[in-house]
Backbone as JSON Lines, residues from 0, in Angstrom:
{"i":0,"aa":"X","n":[-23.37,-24.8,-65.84],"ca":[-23.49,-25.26,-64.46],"c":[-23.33,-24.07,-63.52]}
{"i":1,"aa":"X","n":[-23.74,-24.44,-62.68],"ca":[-23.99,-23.18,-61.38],"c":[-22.76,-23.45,-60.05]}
{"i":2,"aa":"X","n":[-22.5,-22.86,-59.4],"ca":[-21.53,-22.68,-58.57],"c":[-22.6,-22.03,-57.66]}
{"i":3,"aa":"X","n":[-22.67,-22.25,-56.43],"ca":[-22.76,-21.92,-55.26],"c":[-22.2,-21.77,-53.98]}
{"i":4,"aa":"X","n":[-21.55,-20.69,-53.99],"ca":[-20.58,-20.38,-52.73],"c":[-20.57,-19.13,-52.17]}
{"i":5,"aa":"X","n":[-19.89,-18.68,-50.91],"ca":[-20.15,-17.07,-50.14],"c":[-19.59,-17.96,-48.55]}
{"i":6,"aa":"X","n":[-19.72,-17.2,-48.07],"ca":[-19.6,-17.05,-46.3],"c":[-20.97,-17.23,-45.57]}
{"i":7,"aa":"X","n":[-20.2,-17.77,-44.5],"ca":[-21.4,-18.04,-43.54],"c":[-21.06,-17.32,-42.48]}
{"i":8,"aa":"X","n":[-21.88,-16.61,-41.35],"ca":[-22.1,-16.16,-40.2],"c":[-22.39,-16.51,-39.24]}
{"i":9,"aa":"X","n":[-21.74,-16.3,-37.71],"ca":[-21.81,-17.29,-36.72],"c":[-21.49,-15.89,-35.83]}
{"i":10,"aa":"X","n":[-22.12,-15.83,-34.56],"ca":[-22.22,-15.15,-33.85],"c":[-21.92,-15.55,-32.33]}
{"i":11,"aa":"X","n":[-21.5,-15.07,-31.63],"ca":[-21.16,-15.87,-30.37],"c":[-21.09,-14.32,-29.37]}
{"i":12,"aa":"X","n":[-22.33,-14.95,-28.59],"ca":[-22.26,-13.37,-27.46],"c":[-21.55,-13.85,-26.44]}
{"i":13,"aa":"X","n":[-21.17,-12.61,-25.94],"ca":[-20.13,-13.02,-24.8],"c":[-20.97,-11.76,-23.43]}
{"i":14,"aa":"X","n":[-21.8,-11.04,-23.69],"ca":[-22.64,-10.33,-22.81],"c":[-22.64,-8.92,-22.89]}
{"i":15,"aa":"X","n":[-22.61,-8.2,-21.65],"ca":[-23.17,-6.79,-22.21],"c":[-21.95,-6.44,-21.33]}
{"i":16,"aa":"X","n":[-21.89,-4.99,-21.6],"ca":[-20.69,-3.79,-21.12],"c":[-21.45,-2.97,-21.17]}
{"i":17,"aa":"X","n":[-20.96,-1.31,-20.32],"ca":[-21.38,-0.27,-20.5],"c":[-20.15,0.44,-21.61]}
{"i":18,"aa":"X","n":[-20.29,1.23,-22.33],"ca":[-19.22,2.06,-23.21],"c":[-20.26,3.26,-23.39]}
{"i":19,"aa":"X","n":[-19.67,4.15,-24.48],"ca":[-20.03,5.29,-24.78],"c":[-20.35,4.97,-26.32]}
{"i":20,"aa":"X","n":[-21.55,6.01,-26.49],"ca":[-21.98,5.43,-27.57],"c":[-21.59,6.56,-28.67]}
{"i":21,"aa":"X","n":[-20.61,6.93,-29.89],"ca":[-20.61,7.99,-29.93],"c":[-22.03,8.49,-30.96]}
{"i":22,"aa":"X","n":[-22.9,7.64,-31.78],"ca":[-24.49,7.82,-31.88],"c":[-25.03,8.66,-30.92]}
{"i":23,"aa":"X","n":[-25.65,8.48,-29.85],"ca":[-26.21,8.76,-29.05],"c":[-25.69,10.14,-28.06]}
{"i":24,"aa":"X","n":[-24.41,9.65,-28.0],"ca":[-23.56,11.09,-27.18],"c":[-24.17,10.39,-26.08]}
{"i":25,"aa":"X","n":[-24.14,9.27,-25.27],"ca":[-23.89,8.84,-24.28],"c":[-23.6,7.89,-23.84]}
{"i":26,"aa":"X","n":[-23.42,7.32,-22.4],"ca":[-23.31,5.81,-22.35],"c":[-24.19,4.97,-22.12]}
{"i":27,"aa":"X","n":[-24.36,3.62,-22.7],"ca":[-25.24,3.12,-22.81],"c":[-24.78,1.72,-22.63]}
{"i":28,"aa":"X","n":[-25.63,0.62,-21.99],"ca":[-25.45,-0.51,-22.39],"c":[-25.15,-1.13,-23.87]}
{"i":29,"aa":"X","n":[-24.33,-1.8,-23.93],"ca":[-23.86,-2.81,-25.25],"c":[-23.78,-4.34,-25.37]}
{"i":30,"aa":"X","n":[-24.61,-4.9,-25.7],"ca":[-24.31,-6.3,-26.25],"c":[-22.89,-6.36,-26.91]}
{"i":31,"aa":"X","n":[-21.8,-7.33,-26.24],"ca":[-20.65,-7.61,-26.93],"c":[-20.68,-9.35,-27.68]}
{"i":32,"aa":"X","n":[-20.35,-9.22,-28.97],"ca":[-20.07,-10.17,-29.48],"c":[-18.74,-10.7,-30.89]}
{"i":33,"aa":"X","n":[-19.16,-11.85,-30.85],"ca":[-17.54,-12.14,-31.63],"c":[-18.36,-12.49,-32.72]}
{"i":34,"aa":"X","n":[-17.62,-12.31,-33.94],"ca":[-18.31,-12.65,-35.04],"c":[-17.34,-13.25,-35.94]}
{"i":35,"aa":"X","n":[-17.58,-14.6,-36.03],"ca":[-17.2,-15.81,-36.9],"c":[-17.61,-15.74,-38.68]}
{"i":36,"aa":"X","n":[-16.61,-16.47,-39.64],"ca":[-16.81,-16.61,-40.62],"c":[-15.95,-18.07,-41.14]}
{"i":37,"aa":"X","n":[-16.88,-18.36,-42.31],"ca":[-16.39,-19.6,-42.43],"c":[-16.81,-19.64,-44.25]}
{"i":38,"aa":"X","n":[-15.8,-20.0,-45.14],"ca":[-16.09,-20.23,-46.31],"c":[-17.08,-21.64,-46.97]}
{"i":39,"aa":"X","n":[-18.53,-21.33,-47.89],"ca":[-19.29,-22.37,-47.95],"c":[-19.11,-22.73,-49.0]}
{"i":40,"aa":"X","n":[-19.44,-24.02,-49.64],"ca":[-19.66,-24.37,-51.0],"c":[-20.93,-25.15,-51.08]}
{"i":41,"aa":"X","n":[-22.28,-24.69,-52.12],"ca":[-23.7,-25.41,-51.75],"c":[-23.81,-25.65,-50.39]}
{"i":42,"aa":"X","n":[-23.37,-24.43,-49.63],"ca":[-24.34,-24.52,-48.11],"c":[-23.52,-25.38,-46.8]}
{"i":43,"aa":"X","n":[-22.27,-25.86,-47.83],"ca":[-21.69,-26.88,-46.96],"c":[-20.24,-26.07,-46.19]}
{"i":44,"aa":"X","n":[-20.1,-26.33,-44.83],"ca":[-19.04,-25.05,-44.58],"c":[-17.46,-26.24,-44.99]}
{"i":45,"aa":"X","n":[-16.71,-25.54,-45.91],"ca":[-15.7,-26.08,-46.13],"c":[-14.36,-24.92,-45.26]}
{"i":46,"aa":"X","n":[-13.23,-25.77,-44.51],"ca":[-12.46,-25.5,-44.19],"c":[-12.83,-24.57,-42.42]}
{"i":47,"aa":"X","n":[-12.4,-24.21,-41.68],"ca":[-13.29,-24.05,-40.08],"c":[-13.15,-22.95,-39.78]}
{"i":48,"aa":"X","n":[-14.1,-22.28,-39.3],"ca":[-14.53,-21.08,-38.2],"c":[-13.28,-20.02,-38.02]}
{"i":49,"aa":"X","n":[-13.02,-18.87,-38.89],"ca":[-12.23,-18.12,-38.44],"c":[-12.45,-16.72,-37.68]}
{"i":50,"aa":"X","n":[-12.13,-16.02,-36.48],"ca":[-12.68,-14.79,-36.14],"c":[-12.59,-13.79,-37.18]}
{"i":51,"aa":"X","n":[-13.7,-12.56,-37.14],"ca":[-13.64,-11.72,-38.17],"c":[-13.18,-10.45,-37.59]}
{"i":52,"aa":"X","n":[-14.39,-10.63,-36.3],"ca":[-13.96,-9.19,-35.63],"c":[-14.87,-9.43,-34.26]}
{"i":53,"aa":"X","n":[-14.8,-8.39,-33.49],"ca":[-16.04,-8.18,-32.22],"c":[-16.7,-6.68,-32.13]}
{"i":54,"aa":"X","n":[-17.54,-6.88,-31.97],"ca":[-18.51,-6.2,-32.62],"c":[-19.5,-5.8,-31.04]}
{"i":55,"aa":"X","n":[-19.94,-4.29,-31.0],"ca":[-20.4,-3.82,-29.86],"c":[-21.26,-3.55,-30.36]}
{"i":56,"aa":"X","n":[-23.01,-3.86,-29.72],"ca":[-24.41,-2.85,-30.04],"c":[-24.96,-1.7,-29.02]}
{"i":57,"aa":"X","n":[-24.61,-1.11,-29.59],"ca":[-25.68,-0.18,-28.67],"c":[-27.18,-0.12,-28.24]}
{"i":58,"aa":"X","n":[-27.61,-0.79,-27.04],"ca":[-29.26,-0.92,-27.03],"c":[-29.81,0.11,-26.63]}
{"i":59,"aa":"X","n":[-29.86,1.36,-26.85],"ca":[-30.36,2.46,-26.93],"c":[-30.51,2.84,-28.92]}
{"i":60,"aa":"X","n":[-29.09,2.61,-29.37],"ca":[-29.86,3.44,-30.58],"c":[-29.93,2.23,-31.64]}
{"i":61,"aa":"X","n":[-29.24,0.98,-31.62],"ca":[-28.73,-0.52,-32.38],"c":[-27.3,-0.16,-33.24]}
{"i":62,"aa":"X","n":[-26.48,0.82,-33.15],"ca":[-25.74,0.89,-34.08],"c":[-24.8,0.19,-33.64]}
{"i":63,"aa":"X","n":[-23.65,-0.52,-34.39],"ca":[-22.63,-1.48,-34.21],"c":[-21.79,-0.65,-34.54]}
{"i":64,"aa":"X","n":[-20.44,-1.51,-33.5],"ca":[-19.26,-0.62,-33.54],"c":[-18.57,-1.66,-33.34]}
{"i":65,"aa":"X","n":[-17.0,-1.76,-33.33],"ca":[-15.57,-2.46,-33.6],"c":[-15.76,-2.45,-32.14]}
{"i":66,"aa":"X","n":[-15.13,-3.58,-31.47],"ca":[-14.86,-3.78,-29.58],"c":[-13.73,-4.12,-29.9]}
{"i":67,"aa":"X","n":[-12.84,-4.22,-28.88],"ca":[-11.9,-4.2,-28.29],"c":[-12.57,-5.28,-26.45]}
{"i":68,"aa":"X","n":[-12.44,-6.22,-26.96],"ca":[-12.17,-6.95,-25.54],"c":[-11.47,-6.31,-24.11]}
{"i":69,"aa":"X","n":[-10.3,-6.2,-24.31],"ca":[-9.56,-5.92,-23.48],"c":[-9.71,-4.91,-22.8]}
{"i":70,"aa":"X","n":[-10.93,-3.56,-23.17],"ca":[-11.17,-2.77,-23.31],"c":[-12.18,-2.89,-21.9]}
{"i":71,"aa":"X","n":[-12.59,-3.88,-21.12],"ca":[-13.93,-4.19,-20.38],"c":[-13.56,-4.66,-19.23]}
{"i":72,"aa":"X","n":[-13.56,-4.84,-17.89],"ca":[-13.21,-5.38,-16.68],"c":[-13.92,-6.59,-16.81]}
{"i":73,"aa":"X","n":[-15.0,-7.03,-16.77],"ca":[-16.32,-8.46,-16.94],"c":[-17.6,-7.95,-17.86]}
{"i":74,"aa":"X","n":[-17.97,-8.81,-18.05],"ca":[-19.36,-9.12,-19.01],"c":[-20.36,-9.53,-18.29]}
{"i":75,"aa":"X","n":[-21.76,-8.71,-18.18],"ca":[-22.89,-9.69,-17.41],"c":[-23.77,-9.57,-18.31]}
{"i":76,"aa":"X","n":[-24.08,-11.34,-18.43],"ca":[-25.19,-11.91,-18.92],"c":[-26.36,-10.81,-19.4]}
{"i":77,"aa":"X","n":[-26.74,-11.23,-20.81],"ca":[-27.84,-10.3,-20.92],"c":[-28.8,-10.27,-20.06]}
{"i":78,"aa":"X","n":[-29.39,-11.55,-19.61],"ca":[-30.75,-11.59,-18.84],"c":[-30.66,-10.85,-17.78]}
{"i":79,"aa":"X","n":[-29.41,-10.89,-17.46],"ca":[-29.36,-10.12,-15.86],"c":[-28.89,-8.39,-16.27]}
{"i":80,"aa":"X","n":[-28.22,-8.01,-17.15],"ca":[-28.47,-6.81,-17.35],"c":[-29.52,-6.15,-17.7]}
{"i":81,"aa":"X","n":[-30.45,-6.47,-18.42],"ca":[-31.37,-6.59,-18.41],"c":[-32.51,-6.01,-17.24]}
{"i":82,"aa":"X","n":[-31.81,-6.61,-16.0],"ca":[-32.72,-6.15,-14.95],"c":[-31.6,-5.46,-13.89]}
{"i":83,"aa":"X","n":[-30.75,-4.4,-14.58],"ca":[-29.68,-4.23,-13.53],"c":[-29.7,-2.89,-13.95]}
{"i":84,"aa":"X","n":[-29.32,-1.93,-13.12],"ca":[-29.08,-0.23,-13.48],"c":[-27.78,-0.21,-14.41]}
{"i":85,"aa":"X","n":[-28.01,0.51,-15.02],"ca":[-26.81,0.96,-16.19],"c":[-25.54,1.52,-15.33]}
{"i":86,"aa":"X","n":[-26.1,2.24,-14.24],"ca":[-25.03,2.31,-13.35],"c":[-24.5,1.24,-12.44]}
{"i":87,"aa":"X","n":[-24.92,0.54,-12.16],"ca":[-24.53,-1.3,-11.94],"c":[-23.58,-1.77,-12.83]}
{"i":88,"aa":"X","n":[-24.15,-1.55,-14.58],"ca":[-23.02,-2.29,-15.1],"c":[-22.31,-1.61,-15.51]}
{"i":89,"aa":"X","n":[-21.94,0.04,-15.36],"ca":[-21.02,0.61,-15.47],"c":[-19.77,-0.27,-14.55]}
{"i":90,"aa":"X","n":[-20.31,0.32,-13.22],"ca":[-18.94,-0.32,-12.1],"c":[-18.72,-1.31,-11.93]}
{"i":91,"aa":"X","n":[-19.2,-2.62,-13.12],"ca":[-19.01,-3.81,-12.87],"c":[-17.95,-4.18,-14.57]}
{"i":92,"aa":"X","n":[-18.17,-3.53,-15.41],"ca":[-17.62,-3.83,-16.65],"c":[-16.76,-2.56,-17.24]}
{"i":93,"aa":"X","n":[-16.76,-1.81,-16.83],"ca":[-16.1,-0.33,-17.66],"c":[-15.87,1.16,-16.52]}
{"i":94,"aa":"X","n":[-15.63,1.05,-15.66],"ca":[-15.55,1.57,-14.19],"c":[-15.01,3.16,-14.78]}
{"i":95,"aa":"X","n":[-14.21,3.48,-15.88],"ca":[-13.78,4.33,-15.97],"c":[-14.8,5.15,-16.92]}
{"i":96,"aa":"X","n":[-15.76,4.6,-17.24],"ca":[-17.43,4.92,-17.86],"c":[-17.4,6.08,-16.85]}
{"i":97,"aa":"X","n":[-17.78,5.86,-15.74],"ca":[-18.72,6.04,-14.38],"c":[-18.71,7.29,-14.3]}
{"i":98,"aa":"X","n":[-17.67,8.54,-14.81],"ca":[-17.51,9.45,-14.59],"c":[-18.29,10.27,-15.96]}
{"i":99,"aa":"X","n":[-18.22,9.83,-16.94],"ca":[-18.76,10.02,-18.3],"c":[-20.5,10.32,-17.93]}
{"i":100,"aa":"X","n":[-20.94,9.34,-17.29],"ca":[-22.32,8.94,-16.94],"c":[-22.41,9.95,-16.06]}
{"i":101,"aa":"X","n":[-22.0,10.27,-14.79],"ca":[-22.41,11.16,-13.88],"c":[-22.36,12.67,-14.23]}
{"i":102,"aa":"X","n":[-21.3,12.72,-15.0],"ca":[-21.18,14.41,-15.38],"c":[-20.39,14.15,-17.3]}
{"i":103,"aa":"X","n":[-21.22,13.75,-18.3],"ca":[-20.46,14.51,-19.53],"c":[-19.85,15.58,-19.74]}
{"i":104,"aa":"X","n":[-19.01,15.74,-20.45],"ca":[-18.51,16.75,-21.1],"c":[-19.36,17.6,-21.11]}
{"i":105,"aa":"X","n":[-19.46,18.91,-21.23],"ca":[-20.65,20.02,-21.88],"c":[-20.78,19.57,-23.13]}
{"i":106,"aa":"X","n":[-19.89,19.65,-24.3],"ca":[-19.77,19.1,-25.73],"c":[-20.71,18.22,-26.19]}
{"i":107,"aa":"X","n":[-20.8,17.13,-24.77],"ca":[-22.14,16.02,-25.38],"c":[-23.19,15.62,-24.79]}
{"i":108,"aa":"X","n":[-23.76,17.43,-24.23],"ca":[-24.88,17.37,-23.49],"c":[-25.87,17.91,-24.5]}
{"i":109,"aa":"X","n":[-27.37,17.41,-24.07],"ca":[-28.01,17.8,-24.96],"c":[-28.86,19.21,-24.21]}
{"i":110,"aa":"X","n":[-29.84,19.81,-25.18],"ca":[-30.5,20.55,-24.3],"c":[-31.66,20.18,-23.17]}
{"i":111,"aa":"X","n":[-31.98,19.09,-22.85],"ca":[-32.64,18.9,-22.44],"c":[-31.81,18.21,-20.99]}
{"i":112,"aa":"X","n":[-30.65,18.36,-20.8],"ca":[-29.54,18.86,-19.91],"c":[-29.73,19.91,-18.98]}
{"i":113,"aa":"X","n":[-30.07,20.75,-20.12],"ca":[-29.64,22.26,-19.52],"c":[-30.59,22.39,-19.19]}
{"i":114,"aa":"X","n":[-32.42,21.75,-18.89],"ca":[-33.33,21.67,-18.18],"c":[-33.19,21.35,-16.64]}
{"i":115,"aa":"X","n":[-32.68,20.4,-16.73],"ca":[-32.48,19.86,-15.02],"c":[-31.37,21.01,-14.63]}
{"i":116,"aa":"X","n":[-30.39,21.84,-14.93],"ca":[-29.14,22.53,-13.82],"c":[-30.45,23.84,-13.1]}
């Protein structure tokens, strides 16, 4: 006889933030989300919904990273970030970004930096 069992996945967005991406070497918008798990047996979820972790994307390069909630002032809606300057949702979700964005480090400039001075 066969046994069929594993985890199931459940995703729950909670919206976007600006952070730093350390991929990219900059800041970038992030999809923030919570990511649920739940033990199955034949497909059926036995026992309920526990958090696993929260989980940040980077929509510049897609790489996922560990969040920290607490870490964010507010969250705006994808649709509307979406149509909002990155510097918008800097000073609306991560304010202490803002300085990262206007002037990096030298360390995580690229050369094409050192075109525009």
């Amino acid at each position: 006889m066969f046994i069929i069992w594993g985890e199931k996945d459940y995703f729950e967005k909670l919206g976007v933030v600006a952070d730093f991406c350390p991929y990219c070497q900059r800041v970038h918008a992030f999809s923030i989300q919570k990511r649920f798990i739940a033990f199955h047996l034949y497909w059926i979820t036995i026992g309920g919904w526990t958090r696993k972790e929260t989980l940040k994307t980077c929509w510049n390069c897609g790489y996922h990273y560990l969040a920290r909630i607490r870490d964010y002032r507010d969250f705006i809606p994808e649709t509307e970030a979406e149509q909002t300057k990155l510097s918008q949702i800097i000073r609306q979700t991560n304010p202490e970004m803002l300085q990262w964005y206007r002037n990096p480090p030298r360390r995580y400039r690229t050369y094409s930096d050192y075109d525009e001075e």
